[in-house]
C-alpha positions in Angstrom: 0.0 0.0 0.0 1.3 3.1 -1.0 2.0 5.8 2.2 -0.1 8.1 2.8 0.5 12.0 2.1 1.9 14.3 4.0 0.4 17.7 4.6 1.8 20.2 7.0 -0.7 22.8 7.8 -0.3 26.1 9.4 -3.5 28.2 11.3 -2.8 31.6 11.5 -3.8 33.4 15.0 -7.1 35.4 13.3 -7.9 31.2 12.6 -7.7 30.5 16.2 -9.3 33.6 17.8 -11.3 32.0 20.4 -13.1 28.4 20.9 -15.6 28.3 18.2 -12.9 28.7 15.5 -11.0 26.4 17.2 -13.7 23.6 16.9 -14.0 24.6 13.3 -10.2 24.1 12.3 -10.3 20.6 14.5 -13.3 20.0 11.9 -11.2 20.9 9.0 -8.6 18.9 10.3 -10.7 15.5 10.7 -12.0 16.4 7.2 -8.0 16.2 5.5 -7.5 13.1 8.0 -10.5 11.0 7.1 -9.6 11.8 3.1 -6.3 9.7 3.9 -3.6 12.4 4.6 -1.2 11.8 7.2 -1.2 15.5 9.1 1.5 18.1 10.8 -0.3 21.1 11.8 1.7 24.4 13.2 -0.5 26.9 15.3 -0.1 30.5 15.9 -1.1 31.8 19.1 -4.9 32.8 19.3 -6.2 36.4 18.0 -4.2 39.1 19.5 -2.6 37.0 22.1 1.2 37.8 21.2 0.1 41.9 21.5 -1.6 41.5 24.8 1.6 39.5 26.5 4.1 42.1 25.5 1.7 44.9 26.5 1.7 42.6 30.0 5.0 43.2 30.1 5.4 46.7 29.2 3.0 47.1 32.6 5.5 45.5 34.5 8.9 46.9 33.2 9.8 48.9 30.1 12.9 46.5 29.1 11.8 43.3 29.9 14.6 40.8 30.2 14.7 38.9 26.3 14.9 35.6 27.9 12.1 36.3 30.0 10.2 37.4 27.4 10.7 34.6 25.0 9.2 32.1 27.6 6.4 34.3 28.5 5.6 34.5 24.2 6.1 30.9 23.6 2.8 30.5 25.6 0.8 31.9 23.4 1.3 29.1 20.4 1.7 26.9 23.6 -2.5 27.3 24.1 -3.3 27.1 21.0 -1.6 23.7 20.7 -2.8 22.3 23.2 -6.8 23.6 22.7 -6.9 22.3 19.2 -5.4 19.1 20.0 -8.2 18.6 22.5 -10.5 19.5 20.2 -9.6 16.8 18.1 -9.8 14.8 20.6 -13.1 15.7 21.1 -14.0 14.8 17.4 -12.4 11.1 18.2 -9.3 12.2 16.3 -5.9 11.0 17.6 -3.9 14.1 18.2 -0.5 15.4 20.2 0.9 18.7 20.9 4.5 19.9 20.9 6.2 22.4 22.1 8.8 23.6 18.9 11.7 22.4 21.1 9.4 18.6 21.5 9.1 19.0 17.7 13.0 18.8 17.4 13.3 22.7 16.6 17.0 24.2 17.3 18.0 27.8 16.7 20.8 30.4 17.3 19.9 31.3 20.5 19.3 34.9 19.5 16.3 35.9 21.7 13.7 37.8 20.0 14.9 37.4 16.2 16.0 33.6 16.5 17.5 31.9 13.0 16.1 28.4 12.9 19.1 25.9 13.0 18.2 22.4 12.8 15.3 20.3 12.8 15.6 16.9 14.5 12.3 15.2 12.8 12.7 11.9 15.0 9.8 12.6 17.6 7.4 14.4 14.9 7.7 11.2 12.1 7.2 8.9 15.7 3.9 10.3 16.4 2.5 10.7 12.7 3.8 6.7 12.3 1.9 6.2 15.3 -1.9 8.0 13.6 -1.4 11.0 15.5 -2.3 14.4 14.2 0.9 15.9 15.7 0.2 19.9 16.4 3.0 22.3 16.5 3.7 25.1 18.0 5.2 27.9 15.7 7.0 30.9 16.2 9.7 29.1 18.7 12.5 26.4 19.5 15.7 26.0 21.7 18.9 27.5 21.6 21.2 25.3 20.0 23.7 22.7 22.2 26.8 24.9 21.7 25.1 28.1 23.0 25.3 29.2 26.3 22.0 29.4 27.2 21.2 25.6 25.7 17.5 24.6 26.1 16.7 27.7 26.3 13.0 28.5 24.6 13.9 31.4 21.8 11.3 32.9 19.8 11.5 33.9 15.4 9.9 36.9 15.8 7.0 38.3 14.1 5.4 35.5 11.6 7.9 33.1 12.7 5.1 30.3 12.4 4.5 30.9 8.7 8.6 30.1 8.9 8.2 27.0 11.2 5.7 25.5 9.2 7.7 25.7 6.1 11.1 24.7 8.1 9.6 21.5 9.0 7.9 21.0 5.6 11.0 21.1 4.1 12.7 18.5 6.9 10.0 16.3 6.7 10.1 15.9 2.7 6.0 16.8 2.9 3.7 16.3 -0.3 2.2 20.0 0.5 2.2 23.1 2.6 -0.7 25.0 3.6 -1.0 28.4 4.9 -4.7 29.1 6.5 -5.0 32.3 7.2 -7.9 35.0 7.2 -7.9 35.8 3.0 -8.5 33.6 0.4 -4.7 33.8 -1.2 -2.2 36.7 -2.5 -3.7 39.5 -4.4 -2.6 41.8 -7.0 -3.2 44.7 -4.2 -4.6 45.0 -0.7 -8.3 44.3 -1.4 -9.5 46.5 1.9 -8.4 49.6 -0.1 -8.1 48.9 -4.0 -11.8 47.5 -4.7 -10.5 45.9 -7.8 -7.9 43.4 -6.6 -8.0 40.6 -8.2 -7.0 37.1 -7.0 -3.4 35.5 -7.8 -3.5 31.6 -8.5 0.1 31.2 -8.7 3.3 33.9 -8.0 6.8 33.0 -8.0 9.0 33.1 -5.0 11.2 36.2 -6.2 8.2 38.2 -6.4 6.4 36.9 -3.1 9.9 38.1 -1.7 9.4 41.2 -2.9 5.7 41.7 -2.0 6.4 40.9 1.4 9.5 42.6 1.9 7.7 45.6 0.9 4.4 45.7 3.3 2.3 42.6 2.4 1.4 40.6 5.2 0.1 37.6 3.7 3.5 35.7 4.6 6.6 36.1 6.3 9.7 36.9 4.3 11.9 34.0 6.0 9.1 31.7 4.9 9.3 32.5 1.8 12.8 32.4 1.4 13.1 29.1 3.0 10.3 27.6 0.7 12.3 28.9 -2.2 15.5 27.7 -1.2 14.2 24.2 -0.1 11.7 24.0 -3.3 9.0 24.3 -1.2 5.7 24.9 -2.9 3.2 27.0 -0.1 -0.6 27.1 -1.1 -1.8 30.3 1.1 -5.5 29.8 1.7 -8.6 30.7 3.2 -9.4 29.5 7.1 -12.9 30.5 6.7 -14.2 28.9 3.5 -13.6 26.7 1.2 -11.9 28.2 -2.0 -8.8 28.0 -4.3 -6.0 29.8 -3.0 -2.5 30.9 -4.1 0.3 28.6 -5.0 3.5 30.2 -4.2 6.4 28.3 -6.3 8.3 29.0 -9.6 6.3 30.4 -12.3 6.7 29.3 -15.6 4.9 31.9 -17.7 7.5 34.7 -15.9 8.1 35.4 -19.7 5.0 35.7 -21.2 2.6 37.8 -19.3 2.2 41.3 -17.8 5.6 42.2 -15.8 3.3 43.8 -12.9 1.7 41.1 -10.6 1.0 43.5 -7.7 1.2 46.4 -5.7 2.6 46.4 -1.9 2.4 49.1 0.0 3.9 50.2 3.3 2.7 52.7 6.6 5.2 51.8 8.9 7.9 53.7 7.5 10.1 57.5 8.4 12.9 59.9 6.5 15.6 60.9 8.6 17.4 63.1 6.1 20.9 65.0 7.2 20.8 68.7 6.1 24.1 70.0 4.4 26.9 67.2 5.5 30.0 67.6 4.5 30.7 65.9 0.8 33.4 64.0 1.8 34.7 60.2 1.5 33.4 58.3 4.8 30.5 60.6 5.5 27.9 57.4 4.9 30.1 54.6 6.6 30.3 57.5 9.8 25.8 57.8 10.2 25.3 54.0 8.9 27.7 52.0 10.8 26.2 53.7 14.4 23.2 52.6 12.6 23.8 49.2 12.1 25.6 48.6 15.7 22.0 50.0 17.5 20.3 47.3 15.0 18.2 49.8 13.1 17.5 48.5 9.4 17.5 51.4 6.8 16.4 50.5 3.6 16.1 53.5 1.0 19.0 56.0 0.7 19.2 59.1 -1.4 22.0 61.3 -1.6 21.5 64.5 -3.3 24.5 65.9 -6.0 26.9 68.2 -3.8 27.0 71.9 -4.5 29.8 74.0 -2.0 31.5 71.0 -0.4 27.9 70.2 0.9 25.4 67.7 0.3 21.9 66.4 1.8 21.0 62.4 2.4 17.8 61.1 3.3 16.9 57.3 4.3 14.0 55.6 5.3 13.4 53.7 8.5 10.8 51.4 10.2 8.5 53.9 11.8 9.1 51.9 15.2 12.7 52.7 15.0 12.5 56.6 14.1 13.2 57.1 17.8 16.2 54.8 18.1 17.5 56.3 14.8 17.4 59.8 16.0 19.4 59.7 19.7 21.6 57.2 17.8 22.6 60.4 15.2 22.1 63.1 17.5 25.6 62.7 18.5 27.0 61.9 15.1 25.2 65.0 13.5 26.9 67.5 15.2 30.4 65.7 15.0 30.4 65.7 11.2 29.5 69.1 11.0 25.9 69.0 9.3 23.3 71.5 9.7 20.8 69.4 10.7 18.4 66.3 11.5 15.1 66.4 10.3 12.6 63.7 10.1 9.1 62.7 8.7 7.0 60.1 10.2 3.7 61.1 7.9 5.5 59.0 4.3 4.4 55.6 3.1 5.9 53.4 0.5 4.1 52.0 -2.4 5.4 49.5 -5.1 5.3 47.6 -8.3 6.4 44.5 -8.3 7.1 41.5 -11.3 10.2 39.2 -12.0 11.9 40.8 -15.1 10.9 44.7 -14.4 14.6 45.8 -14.4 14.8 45.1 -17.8 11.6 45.9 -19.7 10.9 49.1 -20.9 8.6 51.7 -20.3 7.3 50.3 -16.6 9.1 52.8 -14.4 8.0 55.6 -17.0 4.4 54.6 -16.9 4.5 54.4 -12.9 6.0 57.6 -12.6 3.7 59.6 -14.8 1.2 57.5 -13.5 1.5 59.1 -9.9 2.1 62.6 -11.6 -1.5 62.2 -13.0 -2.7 61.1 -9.8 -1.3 64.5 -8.3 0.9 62.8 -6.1 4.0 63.5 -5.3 7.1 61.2 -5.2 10.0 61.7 -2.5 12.1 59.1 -2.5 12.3 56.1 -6.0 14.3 53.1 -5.3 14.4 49.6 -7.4 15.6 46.2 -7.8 15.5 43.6 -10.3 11.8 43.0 -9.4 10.5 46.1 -8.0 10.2 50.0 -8.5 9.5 51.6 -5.2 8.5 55.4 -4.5 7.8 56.9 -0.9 5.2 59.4 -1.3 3.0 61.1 1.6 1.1 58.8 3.6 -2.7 60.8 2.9 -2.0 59.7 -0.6 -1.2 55.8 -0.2 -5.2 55.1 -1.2 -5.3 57.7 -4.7 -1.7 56.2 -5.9 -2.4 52.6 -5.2 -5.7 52.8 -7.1 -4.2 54.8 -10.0 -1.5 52.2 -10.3 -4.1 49.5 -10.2 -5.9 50.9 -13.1 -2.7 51.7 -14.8 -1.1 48.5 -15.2 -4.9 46.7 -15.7 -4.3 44.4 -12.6 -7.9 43.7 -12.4 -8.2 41.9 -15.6 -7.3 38.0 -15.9 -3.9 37.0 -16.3 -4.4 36.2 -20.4 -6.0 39.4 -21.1 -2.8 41.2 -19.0 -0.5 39.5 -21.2 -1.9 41.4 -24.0 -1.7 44.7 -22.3 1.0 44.5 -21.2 2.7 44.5 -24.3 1.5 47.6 -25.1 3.8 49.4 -22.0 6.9 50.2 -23.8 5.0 52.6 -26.8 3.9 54.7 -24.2 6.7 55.0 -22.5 8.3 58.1 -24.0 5.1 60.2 -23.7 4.9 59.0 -20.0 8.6 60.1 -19.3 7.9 63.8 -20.4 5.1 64.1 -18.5 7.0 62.9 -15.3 9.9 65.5 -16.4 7.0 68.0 -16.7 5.5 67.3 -13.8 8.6 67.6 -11.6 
């Protein structure tokens, strides 16, 4: 007899929000079971559980020790394990709950932000062998043997279960892997504000990279890099109903569609720009390594053409970190000489994104001019081989990403885009000089 599949599942916290969506993921899970698939399925704690332990926390102390807080996080996914496995218990399903650590889960050690190291599988393909549904929970495991802290719980930070899930999908050799969470799949934009977002049924890794990277929240970055490194195809689907989601793997029509599959967008972002530093060699090591050393991540960077030995630079930061980034410069500022610090909070980031953009023409031109239509005004451009990026004022976010949307036809099915998108580079001239104009 041929051996049955193997589906790792993962149950996102919106899936788990209290006990009657608990029953009705158990349900869902006795369903896959009965069909003949052998199950491993990773749990994210329930509703807002995560925000409401560190806001516990913050009552107590303002810097809560790291290890303390990892084992007071790691409770969260803890419940949920436990509750749905006795809800499939309930259903006469033969379930178990682990801990990651039970599950054979090793990291760094790094509290906080741990790097999954190793996955021991032994105890996971023991209890599946045995009929068990074996429950997971995500978003943790233990510091590795050679660390000092060994056995240690250490948490992956936000979305680390989307990363678990896929981690032990790829150990375990699984058939599939199955991301329930509260929307059906990926979409070409964020269907809350673009009306017309239409549905992907398959994106490539690159560009889920990119989406995600730049403000989706659909899935976790590390996921996705793991699944693409590990050949992992994730199917992101619906908790709530019964639909076809999005396959996330490589894409074989890259070449012959529409370069645009989608827009991201991004609120949680600042400018920090330096007023009239000195133009010198060393300037951007001397404000970016301090930077780096107080672990704030910058991610666009503009410097402006020097005129009199002087020159401005602007760069973006998370919006959480404006405050770290500011008393880490304060210092460095008035060292190098530069006029001054100022900083914008009210910006947001909005992007196209498609494998093969860097080299097609016409797409940046028709974004731009796009936006300049639009009446909105772009502070910041940044790109990479499968994204063009602009950082524009926040009140704007909702015009530009619905003027994009239009632009580049994302509503209409993937054949017809094909089509239309062909016709991007003749109007790319006429799209430039209206950007030039409009600037």
């Amino acid at each position: 007899m041929p051996a049955a599949p193997l589906v790792v599942q993962k149950f996102g916290g919106s899936s788990l929000a209290d006990a009657d969506r608990i029953r009705r993921v158990a349900r869902r899970i006795a369903r896959e079971r009965a069909a003949g698939s052998d199950l491993v399925v990773v749990v994210s704690a329930m509703g807002d559980t995560t925000d409401e332990l560190l806001g516990l926390a913050a009552a107590i102390t303002e810097t809560p020790d790291e290890r303390e807080l990892d084992m007071l996080l790691a409770t969260g996914e803890h419940q949920s394990a436990t509750l749905l496995s006795m809800a499939l218990h309930a259903l006469g399903v033969g379930a178990i709950s682990l801990s990651g650590p039970q599950a054979g889960i090793t990291t760094d050690g790094r509290y906080g932000r741990a790097r999954i190291a190793s996955i021991d599988p032994a105890r996971v393909r023991t209890e599946v062998e045995a009929g068990k549904v074996v429950i997971v929970a995500g978003f943790q495991g233990r510091a590795g043997s050679g660390d000092a802290h060994a056995a240690d719980i250490t948490t992956l930070g936000r979305g680390g279960s989307d990363t678990t899930a896929v981690a032990l999908a790829a150990r375990l050799d699984a058939d599939r892997c199955q991301i329930f969470t509260d929307v059906r799949g990926i979409y070409t934009a964020d269907p809350r504000l673009v009306a017309d977002a239409r549905q992907l049924s398959v994106i490539g890794y690159e560009e889920m990279l990119e989406l995600a990277h730049q403000g989706a929240q659909v899935m976790q970055t590390r996921a996705v890099e793991l699944g693409w490194v590990n050949g992992v195809v994730i199917e992101v689907l619906s908790s709530f109903e019964d639909a076809p989601g999005t396959l996330i793997k490589e894409d074989p029509l890259v070449e012959q569609r529409n370069k645009v599959r989608g827009l991201a967008h991004d609120r949680n972002v600042a400018k920090v720009t330096i007023v009239a530093v000195p133009d010198r060699p060393g300037i951007a090591r001397s404000l970016f390594d301090p930077l780096a050393e107080a672990g704030v991540n910058v991610d666009m960077i503009v410097q402006n053409v020097g005129h009199g030995g002087e020159t401005d630079m602007s760069f973006t930061v998370p919006q959480a970190e404006l405050g770290k980034a500011k008393k880490t410069l304060e210092s460095v500022v008035r060292e190098l000489g530069a006029r001054e610090m100022t900083t914008d909070a009210s910006v947001a980031k909005v992007s196209i994104v498609g494998a093969g953009l860097h080299n097609a023409p016409g797409y940046a031109a028709r974004m731009f001019g796009t936006l300049a239509d639009a009446g909105v005004n772009i502070e910041m451009i940044s790109t990479s081989e499968v994204r063009i990026t602009c950082m524009i004022a926040e009140d704007a976010l909702e015009t530009a990403l619905r003027a994009l949307h239009d632009a580049f036809e994302l509503e209409r099915p993937e054949s017809a885009a094909v089509e239309a998108g062909s016709g991007v580079a003749a109007g790319a001239a006429a799209t430039a000089t209206r950007e030039s104009a409009s600037r």
